[in-house]
HTML snippet that shows the backbone in 3Dmol.js (N, CA, C, O; Angstrom):
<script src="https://3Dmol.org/build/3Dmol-min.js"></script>
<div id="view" style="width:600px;height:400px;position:relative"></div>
<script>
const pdb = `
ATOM      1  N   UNK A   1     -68.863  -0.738 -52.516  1.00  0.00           N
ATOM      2  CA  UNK A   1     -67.651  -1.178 -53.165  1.00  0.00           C
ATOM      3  C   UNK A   1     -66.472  -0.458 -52.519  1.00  0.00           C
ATOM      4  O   UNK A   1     -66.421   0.771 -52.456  1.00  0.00           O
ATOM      5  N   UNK A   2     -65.370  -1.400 -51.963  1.00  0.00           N
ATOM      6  CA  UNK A   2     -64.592  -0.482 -51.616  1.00  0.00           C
ATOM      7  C   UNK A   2     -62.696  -0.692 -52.498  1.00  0.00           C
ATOM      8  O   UNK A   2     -62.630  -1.629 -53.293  1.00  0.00           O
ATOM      9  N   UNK A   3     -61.989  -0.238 -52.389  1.00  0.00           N
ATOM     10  CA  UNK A   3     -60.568  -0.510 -53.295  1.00  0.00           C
ATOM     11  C   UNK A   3     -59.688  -0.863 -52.565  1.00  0.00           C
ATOM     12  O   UNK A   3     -59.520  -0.258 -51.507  1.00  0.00           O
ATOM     13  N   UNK A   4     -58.957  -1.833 -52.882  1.00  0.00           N
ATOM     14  CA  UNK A   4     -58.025  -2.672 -51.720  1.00  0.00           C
ATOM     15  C   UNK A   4     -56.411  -2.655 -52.596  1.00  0.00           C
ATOM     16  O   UNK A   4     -56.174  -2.995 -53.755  1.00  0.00           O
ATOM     17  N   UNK A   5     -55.588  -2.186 -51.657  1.00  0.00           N
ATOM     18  CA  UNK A   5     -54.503  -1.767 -52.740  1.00  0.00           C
ATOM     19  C   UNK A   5     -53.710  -3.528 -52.079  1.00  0.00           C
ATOM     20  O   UNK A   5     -53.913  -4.025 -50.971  1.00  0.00           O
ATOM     21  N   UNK A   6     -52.825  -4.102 -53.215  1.00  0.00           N
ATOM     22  CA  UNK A   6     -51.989  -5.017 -53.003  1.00  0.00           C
ATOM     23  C   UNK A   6     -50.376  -4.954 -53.978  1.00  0.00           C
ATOM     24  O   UNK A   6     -50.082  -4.194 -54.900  1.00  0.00           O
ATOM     25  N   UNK A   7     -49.521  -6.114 -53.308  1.00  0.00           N
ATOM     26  CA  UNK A   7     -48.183  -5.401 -53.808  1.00  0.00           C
ATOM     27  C   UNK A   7     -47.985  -7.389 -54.027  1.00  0.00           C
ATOM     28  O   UNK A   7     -48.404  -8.268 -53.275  1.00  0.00           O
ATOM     29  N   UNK A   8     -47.509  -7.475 -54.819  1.00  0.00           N
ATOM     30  CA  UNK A   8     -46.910  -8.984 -55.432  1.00  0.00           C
ATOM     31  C   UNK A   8     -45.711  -9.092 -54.594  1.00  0.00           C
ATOM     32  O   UNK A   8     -44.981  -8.160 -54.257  1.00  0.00           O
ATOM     33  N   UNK A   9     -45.567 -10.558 -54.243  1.00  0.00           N
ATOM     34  CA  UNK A   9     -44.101 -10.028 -53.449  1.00  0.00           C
ATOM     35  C   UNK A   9     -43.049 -10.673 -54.656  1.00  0.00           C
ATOM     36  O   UNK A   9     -41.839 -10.506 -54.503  1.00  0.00           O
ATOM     37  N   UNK A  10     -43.576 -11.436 -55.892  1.00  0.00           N
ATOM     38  CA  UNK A  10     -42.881 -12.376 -56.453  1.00  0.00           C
ATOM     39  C   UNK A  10     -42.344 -11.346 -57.635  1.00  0.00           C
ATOM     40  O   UNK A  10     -41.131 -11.188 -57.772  1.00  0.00           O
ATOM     41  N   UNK A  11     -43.348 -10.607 -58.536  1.00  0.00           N
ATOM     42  CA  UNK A  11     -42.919  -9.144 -59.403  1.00  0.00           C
ATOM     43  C   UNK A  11     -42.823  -7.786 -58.702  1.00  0.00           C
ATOM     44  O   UNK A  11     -42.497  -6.761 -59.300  1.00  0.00           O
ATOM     45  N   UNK A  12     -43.135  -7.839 -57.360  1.00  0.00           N
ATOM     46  CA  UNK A  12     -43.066  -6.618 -56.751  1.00  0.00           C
ATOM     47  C   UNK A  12     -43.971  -5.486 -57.448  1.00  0.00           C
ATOM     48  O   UNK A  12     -43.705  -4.288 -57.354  1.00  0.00           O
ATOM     49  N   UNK A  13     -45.205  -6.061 -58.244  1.00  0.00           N
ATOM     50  CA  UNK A  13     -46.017  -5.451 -58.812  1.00  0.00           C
ATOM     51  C   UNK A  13     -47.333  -4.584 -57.644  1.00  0.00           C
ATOM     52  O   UNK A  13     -47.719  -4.988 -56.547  1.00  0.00           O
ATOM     53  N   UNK A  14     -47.622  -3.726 -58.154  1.00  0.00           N
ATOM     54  CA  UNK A  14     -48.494  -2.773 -57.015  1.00  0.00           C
ATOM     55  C   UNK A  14     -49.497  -2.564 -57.807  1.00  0.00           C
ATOM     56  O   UNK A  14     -49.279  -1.941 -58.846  1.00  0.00           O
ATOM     57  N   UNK A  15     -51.072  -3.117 -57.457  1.00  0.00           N
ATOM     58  CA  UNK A  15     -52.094  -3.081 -58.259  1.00  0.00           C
ATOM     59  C   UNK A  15     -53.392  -3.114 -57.473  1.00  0.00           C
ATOM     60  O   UNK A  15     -53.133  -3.680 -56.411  1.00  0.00           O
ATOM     61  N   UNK A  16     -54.591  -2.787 -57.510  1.00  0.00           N
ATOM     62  CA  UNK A  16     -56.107  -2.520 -56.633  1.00  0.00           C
ATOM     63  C   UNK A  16     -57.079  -3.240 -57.134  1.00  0.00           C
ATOM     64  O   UNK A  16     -57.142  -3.360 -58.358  1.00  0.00           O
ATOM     65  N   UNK A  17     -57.595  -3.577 -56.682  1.00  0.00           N
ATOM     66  CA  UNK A  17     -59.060  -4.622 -57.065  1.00  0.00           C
ATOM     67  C   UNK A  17     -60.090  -3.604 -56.578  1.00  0.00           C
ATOM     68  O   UNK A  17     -59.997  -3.301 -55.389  1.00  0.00           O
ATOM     69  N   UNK A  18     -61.168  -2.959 -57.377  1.00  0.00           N
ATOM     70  CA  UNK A  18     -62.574  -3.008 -56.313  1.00  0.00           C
ATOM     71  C   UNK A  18     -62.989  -4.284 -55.895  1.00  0.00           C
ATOM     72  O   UNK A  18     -62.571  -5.348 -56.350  1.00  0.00           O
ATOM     73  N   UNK A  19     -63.897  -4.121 -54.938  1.00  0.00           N
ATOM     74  CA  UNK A  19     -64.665  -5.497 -54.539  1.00  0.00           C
ATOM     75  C   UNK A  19     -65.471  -4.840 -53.488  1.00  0.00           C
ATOM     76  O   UNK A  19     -65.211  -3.743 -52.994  1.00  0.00           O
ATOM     77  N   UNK A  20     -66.742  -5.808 -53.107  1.00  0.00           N
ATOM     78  CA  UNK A  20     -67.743  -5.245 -52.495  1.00  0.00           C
ATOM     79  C   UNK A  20     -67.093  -5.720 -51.324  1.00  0.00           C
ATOM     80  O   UNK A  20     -65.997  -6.172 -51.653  1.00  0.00           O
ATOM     81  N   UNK A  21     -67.283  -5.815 -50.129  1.00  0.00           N
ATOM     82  CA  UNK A  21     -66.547  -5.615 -48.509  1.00  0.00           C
ATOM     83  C   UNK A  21     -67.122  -7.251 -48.336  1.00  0.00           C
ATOM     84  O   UNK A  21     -66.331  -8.121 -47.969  1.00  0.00           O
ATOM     85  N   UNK A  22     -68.342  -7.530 -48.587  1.00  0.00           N
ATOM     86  CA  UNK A  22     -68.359  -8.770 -48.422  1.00  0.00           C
ATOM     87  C   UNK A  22     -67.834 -10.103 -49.184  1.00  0.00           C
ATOM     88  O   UNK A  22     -67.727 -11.278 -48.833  1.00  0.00           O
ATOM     89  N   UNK A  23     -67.586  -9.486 -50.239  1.00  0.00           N
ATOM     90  CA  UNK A  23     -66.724 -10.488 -51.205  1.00  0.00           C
ATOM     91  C   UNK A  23     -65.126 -10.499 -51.155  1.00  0.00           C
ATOM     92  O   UNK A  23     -64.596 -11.395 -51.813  1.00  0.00           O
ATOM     93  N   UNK A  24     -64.271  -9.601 -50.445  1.00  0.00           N
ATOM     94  CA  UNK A  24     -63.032  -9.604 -49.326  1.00  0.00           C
ATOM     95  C   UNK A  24     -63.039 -10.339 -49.177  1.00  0.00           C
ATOM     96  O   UNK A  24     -64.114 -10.939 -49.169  1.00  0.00           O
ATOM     97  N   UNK A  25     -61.450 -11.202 -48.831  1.00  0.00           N
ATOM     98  CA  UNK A  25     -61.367 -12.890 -48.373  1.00  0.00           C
ATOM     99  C   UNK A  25     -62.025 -13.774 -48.709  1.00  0.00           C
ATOM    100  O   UNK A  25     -62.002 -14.933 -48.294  1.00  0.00           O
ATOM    101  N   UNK A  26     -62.521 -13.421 -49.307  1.00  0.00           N
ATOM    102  CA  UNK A  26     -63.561 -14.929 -49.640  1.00  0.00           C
ATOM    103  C   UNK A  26     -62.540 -15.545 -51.071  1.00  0.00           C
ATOM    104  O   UNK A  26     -62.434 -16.746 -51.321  1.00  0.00           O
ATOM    105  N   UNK A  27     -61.955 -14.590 -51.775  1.00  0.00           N
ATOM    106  CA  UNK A  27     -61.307 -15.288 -52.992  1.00  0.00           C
ATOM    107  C   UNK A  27     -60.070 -15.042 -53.045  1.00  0.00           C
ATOM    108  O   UNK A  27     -59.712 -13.888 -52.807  1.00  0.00           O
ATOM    109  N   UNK A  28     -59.188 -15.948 -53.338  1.00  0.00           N
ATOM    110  CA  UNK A  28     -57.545 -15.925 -53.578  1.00  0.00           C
ATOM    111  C   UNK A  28     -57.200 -14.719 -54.360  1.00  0.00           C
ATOM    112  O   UNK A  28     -57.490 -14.627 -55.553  1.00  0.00           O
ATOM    113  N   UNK A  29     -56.853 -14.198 -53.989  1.00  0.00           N
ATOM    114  CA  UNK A  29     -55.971 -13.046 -54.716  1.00  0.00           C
ATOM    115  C   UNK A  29     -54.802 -13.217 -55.945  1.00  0.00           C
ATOM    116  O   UNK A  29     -53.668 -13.550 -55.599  1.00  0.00           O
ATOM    117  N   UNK A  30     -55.039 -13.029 -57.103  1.00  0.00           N
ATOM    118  CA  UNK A  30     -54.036 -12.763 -58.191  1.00  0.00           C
ATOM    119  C   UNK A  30     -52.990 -12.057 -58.531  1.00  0.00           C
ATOM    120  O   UNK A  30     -53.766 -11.102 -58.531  1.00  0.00           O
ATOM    121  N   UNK A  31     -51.970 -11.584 -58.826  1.00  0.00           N
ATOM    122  CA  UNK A  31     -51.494 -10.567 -59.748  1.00  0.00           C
ATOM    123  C   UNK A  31     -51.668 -10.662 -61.059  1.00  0.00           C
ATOM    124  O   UNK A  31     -51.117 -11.455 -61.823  1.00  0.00           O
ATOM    125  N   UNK A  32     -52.477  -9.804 -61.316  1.00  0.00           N
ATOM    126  CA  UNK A  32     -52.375  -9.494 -62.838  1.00  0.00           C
ATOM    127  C   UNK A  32     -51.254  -9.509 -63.866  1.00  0.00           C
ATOM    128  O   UNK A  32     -51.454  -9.598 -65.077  1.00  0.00           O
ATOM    129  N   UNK A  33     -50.124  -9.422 -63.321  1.00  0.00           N
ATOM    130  CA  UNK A  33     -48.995  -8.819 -64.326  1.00  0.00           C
ATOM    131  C   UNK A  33     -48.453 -10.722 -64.299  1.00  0.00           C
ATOM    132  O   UNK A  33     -48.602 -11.357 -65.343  1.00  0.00           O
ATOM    133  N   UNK A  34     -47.797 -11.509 -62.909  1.00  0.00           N
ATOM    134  CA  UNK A  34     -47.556 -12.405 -63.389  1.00  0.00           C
ATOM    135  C   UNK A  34     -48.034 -13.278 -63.162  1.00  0.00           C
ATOM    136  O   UNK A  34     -47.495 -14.305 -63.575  1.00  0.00           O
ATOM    137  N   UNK A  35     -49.219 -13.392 -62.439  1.00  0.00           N
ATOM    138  CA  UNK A  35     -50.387 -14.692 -62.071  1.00  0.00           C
ATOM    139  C   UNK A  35     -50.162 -15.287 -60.782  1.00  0.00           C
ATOM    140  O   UNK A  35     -50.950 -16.091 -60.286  1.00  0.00           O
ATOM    141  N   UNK A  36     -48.857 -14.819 -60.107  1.00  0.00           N
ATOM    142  CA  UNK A  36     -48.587 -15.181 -58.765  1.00  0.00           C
ATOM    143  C   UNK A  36     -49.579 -15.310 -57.699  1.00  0.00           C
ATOM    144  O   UNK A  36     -50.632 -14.688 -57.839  1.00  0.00           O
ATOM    145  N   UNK A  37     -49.433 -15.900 -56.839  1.00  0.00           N
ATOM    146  CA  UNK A  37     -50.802 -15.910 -55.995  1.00  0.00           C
ATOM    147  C   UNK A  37     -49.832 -15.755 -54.420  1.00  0.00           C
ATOM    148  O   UNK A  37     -50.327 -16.434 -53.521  1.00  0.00           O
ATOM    149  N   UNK A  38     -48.648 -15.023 -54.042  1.00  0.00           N
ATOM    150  CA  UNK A  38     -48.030 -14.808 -53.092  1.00  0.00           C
ATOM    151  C   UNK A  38     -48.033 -13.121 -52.795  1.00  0.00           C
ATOM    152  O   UNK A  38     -47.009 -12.469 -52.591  1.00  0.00           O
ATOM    153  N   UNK A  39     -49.515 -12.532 -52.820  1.00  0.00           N
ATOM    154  CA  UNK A  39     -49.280 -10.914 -52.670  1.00  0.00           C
ATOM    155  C   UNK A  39     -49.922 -10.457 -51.166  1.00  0.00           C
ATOM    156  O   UNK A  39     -50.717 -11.244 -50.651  1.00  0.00           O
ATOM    157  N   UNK A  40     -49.728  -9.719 -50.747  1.00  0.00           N
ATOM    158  CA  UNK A  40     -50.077  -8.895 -49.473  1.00  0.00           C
ATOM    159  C   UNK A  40     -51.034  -8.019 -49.738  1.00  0.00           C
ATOM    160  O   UNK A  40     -51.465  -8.032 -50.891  1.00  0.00           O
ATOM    161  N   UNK A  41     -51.574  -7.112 -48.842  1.00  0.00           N
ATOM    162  CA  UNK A  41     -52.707  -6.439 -48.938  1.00  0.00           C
ATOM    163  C   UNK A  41     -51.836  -5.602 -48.137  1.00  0.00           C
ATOM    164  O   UNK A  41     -51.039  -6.140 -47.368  1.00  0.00           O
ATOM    165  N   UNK A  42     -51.936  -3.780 -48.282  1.00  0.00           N
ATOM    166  CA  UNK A  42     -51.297  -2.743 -48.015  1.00  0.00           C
ATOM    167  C   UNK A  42     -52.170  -1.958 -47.497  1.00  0.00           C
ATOM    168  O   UNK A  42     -53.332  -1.948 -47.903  1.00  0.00           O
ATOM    169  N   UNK A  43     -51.723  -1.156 -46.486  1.00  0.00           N
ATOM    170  CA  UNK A  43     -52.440  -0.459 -45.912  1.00  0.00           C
ATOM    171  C   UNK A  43     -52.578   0.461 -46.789  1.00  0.00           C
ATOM    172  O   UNK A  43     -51.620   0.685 -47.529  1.00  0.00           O
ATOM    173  N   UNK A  44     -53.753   1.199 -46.927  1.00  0.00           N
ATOM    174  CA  UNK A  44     -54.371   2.150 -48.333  1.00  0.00           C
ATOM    175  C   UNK A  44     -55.703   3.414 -47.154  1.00  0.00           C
ATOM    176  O   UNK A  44     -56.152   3.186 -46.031  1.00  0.00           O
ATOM    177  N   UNK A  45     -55.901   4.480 -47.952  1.00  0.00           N
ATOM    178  CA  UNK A  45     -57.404   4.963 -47.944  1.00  0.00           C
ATOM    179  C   UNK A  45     -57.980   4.343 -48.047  1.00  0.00           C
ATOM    180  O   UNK A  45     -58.019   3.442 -48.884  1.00  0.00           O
ATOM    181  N   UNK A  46     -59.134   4.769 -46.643  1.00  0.00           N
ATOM    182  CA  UNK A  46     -60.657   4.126 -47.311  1.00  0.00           C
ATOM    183  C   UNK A  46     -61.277   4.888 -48.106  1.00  0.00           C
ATOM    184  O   UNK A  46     -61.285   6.101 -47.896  1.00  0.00           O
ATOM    185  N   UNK A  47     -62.036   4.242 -49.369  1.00  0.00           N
ATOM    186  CA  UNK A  47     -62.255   4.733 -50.059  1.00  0.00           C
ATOM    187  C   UNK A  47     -63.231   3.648 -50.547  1.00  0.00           C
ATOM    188  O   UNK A  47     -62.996   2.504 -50.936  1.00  0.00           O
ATOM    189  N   UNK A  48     -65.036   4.693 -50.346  1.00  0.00           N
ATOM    190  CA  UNK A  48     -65.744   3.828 -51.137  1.00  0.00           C
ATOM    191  C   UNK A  48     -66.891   4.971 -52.310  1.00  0.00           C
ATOM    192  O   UNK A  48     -67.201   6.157 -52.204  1.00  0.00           O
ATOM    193  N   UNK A  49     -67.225   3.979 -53.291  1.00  0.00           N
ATOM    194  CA  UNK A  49     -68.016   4.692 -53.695  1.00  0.00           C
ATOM    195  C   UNK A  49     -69.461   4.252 -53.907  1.00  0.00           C
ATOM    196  O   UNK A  49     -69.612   3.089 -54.279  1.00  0.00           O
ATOM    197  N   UNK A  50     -70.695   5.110 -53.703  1.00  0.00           N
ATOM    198  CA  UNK A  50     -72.007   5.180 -53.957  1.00  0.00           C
ATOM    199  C   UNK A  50     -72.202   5.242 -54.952  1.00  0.00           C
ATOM    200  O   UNK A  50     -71.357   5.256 -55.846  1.00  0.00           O
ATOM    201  N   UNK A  51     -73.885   5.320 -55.126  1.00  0.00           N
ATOM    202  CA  UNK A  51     -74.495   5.547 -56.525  1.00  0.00           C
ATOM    203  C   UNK A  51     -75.194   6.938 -55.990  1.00  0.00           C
ATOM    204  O   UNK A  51     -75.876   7.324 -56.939  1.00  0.00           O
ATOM    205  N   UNK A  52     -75.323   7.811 -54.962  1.00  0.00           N
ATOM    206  CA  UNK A  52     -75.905   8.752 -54.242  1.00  0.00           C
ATOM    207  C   UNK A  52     -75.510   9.776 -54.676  1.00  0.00           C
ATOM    208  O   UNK A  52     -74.439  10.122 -54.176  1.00  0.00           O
ATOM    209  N   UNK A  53     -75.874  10.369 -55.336  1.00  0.00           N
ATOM    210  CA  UNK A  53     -74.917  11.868 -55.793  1.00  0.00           C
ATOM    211  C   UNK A  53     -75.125  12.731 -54.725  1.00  0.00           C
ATOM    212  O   UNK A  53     -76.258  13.052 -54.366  1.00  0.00           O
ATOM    213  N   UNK A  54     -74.222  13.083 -54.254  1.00  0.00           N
ATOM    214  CA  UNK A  54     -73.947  14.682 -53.365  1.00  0.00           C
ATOM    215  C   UNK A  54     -74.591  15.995 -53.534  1.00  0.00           C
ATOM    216  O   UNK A  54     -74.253  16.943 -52.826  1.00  0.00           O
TER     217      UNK A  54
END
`;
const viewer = $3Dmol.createViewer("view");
viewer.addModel(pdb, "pdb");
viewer.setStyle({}, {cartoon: {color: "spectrum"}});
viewer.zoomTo();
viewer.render();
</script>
């Protein structure tokens, strides 16, 4: 699973989805706040997480 940061360009809202790497692009992207479907994807950390404890 990894976290994909995105920014609305229509509320200028800034919000993250997990999603598994293969399920990426495959689905239209939302904003939560106003349902817009015009948002970008931001360059972010990678950042994933396991079930493997350290």
């Amino acid at each position: 699973m990894a976290t994909y940061e995105y920014l609305c360009e229509g509320c200028k809202h800034q919000f993250s989805l997990v999603q598994r790497i293969s399920e990426h692009g495959k689905k239209k992207v939302t904003c939560p706040k106003c349902k817009g479907t015009k948002v970008k994807q931001q360059i972010s950390l990678f950042q994933v997480k396991t079930s493997r404890k350290s």
